[in-house]
VOFIVO-377553 format. One line per 8 residues: their letters; for each residue x, y negated, z negated of N, C-alpha, C. Coordinates in steps of 0.2 Angstrom, whole numbers. Example, Ala and Ser with C-alpha at 12.3 -4.5 7.8 and 13.67 -1.06 7.14 Angstrom:
<atoms>
as = 66 28 -39 62 22 -39 66 16 -39; 64 11 -35 68 5 -36 64 0 -39
</atoms>
This chain:
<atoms>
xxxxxxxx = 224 614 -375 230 611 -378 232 605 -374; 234 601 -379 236 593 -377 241 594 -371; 240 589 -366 246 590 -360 253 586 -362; 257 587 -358 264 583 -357 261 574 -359; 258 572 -354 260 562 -355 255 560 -361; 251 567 -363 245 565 -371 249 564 -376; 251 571 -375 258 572 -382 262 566 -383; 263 565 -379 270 558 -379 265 552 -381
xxxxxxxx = 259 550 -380 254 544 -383 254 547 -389; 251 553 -391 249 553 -397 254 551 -403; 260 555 -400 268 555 -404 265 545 -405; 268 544 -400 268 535 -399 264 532 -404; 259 534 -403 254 527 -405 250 531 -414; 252 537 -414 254 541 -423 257 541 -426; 264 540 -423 270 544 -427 275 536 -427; 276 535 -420 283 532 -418 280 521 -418
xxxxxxxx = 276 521 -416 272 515 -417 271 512 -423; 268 516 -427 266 513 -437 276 512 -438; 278 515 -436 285 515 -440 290 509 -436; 287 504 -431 291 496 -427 298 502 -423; 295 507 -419 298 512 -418 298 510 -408; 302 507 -406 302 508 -398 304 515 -396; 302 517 -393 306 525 -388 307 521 -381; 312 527 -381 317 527 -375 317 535 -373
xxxxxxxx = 315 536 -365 312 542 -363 313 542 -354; 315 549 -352 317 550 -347 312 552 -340; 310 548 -335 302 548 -333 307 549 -324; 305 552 -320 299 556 -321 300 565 -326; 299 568 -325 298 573 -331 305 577 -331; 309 579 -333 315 586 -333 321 580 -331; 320 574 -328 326 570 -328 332 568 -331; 337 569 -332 342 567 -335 347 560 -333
xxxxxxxx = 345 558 -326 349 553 -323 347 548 -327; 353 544 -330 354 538 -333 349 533 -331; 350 531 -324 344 528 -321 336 528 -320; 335 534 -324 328 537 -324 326 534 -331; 332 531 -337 328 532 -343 326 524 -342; 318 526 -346 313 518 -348 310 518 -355; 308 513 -356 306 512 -361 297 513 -362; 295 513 -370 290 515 -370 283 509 -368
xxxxxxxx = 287 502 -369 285 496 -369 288 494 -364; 287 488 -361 291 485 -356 299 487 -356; 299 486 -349 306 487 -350 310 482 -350; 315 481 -357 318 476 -359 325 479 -357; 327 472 -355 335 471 -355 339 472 -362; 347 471 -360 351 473 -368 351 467 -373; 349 461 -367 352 455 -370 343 453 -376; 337 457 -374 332 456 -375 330 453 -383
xxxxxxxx = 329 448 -388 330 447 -393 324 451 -398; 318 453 -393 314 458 -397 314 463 -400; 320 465 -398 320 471 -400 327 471 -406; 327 465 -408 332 464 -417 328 467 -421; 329 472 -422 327 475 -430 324 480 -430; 322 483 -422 318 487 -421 320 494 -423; 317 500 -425 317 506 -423 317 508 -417; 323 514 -418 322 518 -410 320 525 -411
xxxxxxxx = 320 528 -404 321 533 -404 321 537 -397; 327 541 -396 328 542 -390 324 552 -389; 320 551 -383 317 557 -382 320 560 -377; 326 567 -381 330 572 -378 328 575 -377; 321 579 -378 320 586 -379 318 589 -373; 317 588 -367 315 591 -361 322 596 -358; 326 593 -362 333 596 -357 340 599 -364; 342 603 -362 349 604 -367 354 599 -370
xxxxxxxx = 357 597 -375 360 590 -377 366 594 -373; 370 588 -369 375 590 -365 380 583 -367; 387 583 -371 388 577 -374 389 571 -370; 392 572 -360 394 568 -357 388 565 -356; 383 569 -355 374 566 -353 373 561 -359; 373 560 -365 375 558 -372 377 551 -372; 384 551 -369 387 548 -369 388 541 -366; 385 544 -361 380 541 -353 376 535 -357
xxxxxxxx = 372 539 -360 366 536 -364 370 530 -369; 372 533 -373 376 528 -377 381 522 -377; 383 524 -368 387 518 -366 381 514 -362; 376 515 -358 372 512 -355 369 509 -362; 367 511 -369 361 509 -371 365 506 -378; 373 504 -376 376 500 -384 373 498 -387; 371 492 -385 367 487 -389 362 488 -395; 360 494 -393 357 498 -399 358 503 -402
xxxxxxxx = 363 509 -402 369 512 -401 372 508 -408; 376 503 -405 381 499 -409 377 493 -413; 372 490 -410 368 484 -415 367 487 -423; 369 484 -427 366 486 -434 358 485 -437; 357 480 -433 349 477 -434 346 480 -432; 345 486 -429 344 493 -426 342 498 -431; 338 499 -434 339 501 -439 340 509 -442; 333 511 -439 332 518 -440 334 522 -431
xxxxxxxx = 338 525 -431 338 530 -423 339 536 -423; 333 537 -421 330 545 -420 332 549 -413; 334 555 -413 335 559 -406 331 565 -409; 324 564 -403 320 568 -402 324 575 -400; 323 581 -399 326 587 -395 322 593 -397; 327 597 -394 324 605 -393 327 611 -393; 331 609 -398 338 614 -399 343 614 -407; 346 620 -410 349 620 -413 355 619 -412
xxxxxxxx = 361 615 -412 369 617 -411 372 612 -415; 378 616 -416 384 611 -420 385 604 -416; 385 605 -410 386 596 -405 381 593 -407; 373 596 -406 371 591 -408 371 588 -416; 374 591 -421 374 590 -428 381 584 -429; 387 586 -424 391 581 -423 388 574 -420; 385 574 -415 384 567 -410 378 565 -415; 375 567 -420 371 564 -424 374 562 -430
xxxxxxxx = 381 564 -430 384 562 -437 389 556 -434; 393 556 -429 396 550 -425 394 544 -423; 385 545 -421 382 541 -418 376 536 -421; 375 541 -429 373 538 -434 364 539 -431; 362 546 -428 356 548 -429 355 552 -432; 347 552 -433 343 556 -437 338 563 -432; 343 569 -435 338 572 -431 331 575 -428; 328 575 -427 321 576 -424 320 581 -419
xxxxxxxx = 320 587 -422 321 594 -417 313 596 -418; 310 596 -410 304 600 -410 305 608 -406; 300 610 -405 300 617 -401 295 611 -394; 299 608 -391 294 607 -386 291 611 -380; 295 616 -377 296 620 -371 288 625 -375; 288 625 -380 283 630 -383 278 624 -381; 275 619 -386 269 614 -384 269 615 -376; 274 613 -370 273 612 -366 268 618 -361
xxxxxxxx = 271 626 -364 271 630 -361 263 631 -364; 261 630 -371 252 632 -373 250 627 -369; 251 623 -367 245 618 -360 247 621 -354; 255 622 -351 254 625 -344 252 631 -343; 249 634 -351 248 644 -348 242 644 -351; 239 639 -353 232 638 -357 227 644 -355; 226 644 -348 221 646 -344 222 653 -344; 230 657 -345 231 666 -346 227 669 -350
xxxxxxxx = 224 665 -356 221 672 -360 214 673 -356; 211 669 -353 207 671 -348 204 676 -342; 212 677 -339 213 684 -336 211 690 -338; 211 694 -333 209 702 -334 217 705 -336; 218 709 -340 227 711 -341 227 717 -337; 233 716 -334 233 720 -329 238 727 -332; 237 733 -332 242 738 -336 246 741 -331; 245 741 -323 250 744 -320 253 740 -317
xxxxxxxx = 260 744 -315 265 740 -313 270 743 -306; 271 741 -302 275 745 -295 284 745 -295; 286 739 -300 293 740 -300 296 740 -308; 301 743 -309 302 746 -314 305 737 -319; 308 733 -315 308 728 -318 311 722 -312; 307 715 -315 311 710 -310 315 705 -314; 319 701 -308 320 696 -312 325 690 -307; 319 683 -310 319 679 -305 324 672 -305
xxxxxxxx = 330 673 -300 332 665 -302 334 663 -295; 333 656 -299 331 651 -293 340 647 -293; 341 643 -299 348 637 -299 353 643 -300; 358 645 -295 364 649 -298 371 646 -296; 372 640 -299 377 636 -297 378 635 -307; 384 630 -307 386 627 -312 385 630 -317; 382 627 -323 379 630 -329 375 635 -327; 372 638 -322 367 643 -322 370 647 -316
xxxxxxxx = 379 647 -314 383 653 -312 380 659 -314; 381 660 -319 381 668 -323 375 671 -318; 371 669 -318 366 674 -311 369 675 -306; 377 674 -304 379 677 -300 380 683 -302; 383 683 -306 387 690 -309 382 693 -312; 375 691 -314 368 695 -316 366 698 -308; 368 695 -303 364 698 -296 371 704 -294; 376 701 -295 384 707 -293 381 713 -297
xxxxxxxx = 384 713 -303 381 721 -310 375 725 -306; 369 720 -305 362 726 -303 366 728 -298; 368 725 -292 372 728 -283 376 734 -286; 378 731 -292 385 738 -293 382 743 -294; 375 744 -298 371 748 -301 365 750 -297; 366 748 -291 361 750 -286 355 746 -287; 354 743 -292 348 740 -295 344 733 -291; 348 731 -285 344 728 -284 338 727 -280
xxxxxxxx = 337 732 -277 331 737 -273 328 739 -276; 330 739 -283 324 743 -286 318 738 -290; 320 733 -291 316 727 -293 314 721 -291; 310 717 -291 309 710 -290 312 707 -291; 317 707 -285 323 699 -287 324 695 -281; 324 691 -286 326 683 -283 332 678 -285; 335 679 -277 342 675 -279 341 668 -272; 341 662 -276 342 657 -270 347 653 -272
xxxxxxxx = 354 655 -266 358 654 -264 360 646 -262; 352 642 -261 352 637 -259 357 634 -253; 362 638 -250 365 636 -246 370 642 -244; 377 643 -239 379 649 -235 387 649 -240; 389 643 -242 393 641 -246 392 641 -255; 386 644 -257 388 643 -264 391 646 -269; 392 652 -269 395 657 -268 403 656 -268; 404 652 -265 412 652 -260 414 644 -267
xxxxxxxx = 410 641 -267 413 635 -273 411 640 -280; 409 642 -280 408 645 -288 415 648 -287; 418 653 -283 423 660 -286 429 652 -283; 429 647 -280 435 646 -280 435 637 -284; 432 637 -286 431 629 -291 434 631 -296; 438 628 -300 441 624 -304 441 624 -312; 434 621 -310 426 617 -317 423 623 -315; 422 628 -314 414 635 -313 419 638 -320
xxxxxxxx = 412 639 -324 410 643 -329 412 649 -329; 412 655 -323 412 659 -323 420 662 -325; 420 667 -328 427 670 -329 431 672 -323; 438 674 -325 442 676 -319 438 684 -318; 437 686 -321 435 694 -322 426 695 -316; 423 688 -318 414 688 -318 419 686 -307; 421 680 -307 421 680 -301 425 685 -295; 431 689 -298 432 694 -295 425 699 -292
xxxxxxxx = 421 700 -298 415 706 -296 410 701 -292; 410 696 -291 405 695 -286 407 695 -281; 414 694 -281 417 693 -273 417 701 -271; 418 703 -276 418 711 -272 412 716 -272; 406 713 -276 402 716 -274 395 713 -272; 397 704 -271 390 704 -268 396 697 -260; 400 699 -261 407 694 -255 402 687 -256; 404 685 -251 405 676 -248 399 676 -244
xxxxxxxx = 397 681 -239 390 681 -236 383 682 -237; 384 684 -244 378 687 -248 371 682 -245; 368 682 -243 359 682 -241 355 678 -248; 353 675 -248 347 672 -253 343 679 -252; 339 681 -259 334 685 -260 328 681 -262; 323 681 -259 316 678 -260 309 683 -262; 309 684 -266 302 688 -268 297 684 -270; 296 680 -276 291 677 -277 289 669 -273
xxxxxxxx = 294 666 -269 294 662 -265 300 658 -261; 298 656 -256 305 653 -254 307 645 -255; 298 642 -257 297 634 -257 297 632 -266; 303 632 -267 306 629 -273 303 623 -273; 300 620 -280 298 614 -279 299 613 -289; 299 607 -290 298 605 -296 294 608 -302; 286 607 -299 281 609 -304 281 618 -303; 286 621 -298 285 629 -300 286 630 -306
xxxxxxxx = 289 628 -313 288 632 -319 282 631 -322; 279 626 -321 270 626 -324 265 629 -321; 266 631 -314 259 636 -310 261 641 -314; 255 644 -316 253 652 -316 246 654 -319; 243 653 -311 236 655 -309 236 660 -309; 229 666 -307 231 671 -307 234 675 -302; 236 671 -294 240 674 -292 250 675 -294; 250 671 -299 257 669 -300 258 676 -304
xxxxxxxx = 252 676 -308 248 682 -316 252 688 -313; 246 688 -307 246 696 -302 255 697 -304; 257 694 -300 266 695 -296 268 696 -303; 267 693 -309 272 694 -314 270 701 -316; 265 702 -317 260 708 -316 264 714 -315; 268 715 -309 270 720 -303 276 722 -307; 279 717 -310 284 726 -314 281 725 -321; 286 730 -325 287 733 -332 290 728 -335
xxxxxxxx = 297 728 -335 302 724 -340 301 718 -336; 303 710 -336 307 706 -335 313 705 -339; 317 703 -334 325 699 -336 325 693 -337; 326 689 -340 323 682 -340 332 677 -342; 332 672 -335 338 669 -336 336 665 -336; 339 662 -345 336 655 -348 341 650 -344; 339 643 -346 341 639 -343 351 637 -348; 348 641 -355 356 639 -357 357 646 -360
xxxxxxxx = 367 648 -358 370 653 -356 376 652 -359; 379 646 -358 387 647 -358 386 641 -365; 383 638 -368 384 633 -373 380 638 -379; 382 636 -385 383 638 -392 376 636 -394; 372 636 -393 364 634 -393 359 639 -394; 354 636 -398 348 642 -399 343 635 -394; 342 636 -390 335 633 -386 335 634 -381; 327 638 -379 323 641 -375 317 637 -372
xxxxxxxx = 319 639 -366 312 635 -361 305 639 -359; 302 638 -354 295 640 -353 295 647 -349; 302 649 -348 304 655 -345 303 661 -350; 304 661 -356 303 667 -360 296 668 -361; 292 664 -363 285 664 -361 279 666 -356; 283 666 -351 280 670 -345 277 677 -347; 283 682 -348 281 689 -348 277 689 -355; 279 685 -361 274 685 -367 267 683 -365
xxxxxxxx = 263 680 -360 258 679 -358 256 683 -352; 260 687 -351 258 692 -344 259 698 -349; 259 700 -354 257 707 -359 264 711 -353; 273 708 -355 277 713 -352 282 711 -357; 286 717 -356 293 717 -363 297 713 -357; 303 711 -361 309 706 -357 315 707 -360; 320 708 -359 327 705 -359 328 701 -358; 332 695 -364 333 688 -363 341 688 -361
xxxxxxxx = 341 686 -354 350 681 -356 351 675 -355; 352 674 -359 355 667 -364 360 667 -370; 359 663 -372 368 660 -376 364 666 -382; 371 668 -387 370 673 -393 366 670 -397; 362 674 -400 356 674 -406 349 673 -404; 347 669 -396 345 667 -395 337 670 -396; 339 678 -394 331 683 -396 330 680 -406; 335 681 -407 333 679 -414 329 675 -417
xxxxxxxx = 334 669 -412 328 662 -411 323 665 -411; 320 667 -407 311 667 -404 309 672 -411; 311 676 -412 311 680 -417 308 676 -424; 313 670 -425 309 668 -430 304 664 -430; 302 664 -425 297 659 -425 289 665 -425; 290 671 -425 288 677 -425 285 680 -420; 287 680 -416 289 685 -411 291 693 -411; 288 699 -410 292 704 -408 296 704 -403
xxxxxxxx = 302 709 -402 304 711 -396 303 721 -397; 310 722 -393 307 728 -391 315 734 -392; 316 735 -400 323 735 -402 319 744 -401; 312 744 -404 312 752 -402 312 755 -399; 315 754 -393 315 755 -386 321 754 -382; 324 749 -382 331 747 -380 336 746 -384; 341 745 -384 347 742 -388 349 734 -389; 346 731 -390 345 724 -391 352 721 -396
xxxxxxxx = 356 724 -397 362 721 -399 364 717 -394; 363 716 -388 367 711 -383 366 704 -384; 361 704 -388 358 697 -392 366 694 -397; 370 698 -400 375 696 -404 379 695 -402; 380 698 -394 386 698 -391 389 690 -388; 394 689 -391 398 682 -389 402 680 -383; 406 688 -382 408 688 -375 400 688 -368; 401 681 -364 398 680 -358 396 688 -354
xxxxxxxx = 403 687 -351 401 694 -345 399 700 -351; 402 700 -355 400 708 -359 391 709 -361; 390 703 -363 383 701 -364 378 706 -357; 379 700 -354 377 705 -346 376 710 -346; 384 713 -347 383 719 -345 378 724 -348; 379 722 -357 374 725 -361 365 724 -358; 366 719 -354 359 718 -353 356 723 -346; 361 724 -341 360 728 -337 361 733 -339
xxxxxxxx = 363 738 -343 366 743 -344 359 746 -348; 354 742 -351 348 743 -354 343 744 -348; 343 738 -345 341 738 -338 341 747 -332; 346 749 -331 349 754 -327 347 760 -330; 344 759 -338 343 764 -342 334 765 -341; 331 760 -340 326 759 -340 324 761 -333; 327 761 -328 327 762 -322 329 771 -319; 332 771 -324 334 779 -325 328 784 -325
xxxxxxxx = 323 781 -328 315 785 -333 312 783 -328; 309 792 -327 305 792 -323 298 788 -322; 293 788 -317 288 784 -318 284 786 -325; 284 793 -325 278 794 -330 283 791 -339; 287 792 -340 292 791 -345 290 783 -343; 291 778 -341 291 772 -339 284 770 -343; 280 773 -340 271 773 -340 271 774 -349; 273 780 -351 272 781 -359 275 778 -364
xxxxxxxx = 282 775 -361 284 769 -365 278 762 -363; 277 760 -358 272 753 -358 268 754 -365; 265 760 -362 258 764 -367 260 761 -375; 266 764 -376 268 761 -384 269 755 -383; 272 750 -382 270 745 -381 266 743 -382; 260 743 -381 257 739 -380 256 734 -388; 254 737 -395 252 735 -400 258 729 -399; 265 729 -397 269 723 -397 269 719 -393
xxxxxxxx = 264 721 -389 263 717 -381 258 711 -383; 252 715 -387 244 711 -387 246 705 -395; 252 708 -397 252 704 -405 257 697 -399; 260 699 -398 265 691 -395 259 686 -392; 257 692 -388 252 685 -383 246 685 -387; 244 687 -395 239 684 -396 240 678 -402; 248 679 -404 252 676 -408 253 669 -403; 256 669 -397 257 662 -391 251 656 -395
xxxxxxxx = 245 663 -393 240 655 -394 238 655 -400; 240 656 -407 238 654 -413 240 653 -415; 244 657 -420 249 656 -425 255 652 -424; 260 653 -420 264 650 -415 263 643 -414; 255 641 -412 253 633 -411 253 631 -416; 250 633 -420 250 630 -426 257 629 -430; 262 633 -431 268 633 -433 271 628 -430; 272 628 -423 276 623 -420 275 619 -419
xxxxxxxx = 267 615 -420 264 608 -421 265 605 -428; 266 610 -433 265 608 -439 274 607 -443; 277 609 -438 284 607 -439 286 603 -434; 285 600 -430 285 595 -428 281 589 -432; 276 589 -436 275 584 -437 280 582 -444; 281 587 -448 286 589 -454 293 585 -453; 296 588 -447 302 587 -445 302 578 -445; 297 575 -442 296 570 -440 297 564 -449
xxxxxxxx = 293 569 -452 293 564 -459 300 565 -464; 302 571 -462 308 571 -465 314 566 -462; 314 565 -458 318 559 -453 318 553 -458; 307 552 -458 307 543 -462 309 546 -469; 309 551 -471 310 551 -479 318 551 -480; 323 554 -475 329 554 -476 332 548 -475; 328 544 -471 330 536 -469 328 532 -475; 323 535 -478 321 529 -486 325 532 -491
xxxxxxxx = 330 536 -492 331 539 -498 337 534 -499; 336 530 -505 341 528 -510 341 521 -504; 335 519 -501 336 513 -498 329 507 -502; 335 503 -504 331 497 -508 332 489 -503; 329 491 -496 330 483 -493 323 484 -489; 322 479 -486 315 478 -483 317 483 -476; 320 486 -475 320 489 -470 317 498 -471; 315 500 -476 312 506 -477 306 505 -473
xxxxxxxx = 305 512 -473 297 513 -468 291 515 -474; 286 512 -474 280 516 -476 277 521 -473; 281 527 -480 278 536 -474 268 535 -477; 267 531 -482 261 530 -482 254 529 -476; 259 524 -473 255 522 -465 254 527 -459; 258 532 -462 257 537 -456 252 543 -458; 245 543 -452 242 549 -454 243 557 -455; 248 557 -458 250 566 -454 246 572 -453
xxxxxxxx = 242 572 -459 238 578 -457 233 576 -450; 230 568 -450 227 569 -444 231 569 -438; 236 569 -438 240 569 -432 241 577 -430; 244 580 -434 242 589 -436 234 591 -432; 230 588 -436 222 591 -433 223 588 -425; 225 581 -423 223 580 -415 226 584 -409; 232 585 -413 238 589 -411 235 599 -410; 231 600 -414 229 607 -414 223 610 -410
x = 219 602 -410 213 604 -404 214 608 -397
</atoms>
């Protein structure tokens, strides 16, 4: 599968190039600081006259559309923003939401929604179908989080619930705390996410001294969500269920990252928490989950903490069943287990390649419609299907 800086050329010099289309893109990789964004082409100032008439298009999809982050963009990059001679402006992404359908309607773009996290994840797990699949497992479920601050709070109250339910000894967890105070600004900050209800239980069941948990590692680093060698395999290997804490939770979004894809390339069932619908999301991109087996309503649930709770409460039940009863469900499993991860690298690729280039033509076709001035694009100049085949290899 194509890598990350391929993908971005081929888009470029296929898709966004025939069409007198600059990009504008956040370097080095998962960045969102203002200061990080460059251009595809030299980097031109505001005042730069080259860029009169140009197309844009801004590439958002590494990260969640957060409006103030937006806004940032839109005050730093007026000139094109606000230039009328600017013609076509596309915002690339990676999510469905009403904000983004607003800031696209205020700010006068064109949406371009890919599945990125999926292309990114068929190059960084290319090498899993290679492995040997491992069927046994030593913990009944793990579940591993690294940022539990700010927007990704709610793992505190995901690590409080298991404590209350004895559940954290019983599986592979990881909680890094990053510091002896973090804890102590989430229950008494201001701006924290968390409910009065979610911060009451943490203070009482996991207090203010609570210890970082390190199971899979203690050395945080950047590229950790792209390893997965076969010792990463093994480890994921080692329980039944995973819990998987998506990167969005508290915002009204269907967009998933390279997290839910783990256990579907390690042949393991999962619990997703993340914001409502979100299993549906992946559902419709065809996915099974595992409704035969659990109670998977906590996907519709709108209330935060309640959500949770549904999710531990499936969790604690699971952990209830003894090892052979554990063992006999995997066993059923499996025919759901072997279609996901044989689904990842086919059908799915093809799916999310082929709508991403789709998405991309609907953009120049909704910019030509009912436009009779020299500024229309020729969808004729662009190869699509061959961009489809380079993209597929």
């Amino acid at each position: 599968m194509i890598s990350l800086n391929n993908l971005y050329y081929v888009l470029y010099t296929r898709l966004f190039k025939p069409c007198n289309m600059e990009v504008m893109f956040f370097y080095p990789f998962g960045s969102t600081d203002i200061l990080d964004l460059k251009c595809s082409s030299e980097f031109l100032s505001p005042e730069t006259t080259k860029w009169n008439g140009m197309n844009f298009c801004l590439m958002y999809n590494e990260e969640p559309i957060l409006e103030d982050r937006i806004r940032q963009v839109q005050h730093w990059g007026f000139w094109w923003f606000a230039n009328k001679d600017h013609r076509l402006k596309i915002i690339a992404n990676s999510e469905h939401s009403r904000l983004k359908n607003k800031l696209c309607k205020d700010l006068g773009l064109y949406d371009f929604y890919f599945f990125f996290h999926g292309l990114l994840c068929l190059n960084w797990f290319q090498d899993v179908k290679y492995f040997q699949n491992i069927k046994k497992f030593d913990k009944p479920f793990s579940c591993l989080m690294n940022l539990c601050e700010k927007d990704r709070s709610y793992r505190l109250y995901i690590a409080s619930k298991l404590k209350e339910h004895n559940l954290l000894n019983r599986g592979n967890v990881s909680l890094n705390l990053l510091d002896n105070n973090l804890i102590k600004r989430e229950i008494f900050s201001k701006n924290s996410k968390l409910s009065k209800h979610a911060k009451k239980h943490i203070y009482t069941h996991l207090g203010l001294n609570q210890k970082s948990l390190f199971i899979d590692t203690e050395n945080f680093s950047g590229d950790l969500s792209a390893t997965f060698d076969y010792n990463v395999y093994e480890f994921w290997s080692r329980s039944f269920f995973h819990i998987v804490p998506e990167t969005v939770f508290y915002y009204n979004k269907l967009h998933l990252t390279e997290k839910i894809f783990k256990p579907i390339v390690s042949k393991r069932p999962f619990l997703l928490v993340g914001a409502p619908n979100n299993l549906a999301y992946l559902k419709s991109y065809g996915f099974k989950t595992f409704d035969r087996w659990i109670d998977e309503s906590y996907d519709q649930e709108m209330d935060n903490d309640r959500r949770i709770d549904k999710i531990v409460e499936q969790m604690n039940y699971i952990c209830s069943l003894t090892q052979n009863k554990q063992n006999e469900m995997f066993e059923e499993m499996q025919e759901v287990l072997d279609y996901n991860f044989n689904h990842f690298y086919t059908n799915f690729k093809k799916n999310i390649i082929e709508e991403l280039v789709d998405n991309f033509e609907t953009c120049i076709r909704q910019y030509n419609n009912g436009r009779i001035d020299d500024n229309s694009i020729n969808i004729n100049s662009l190869n699509l299907p061959e961009v489809k085949r380079l993209l597929l290899q």
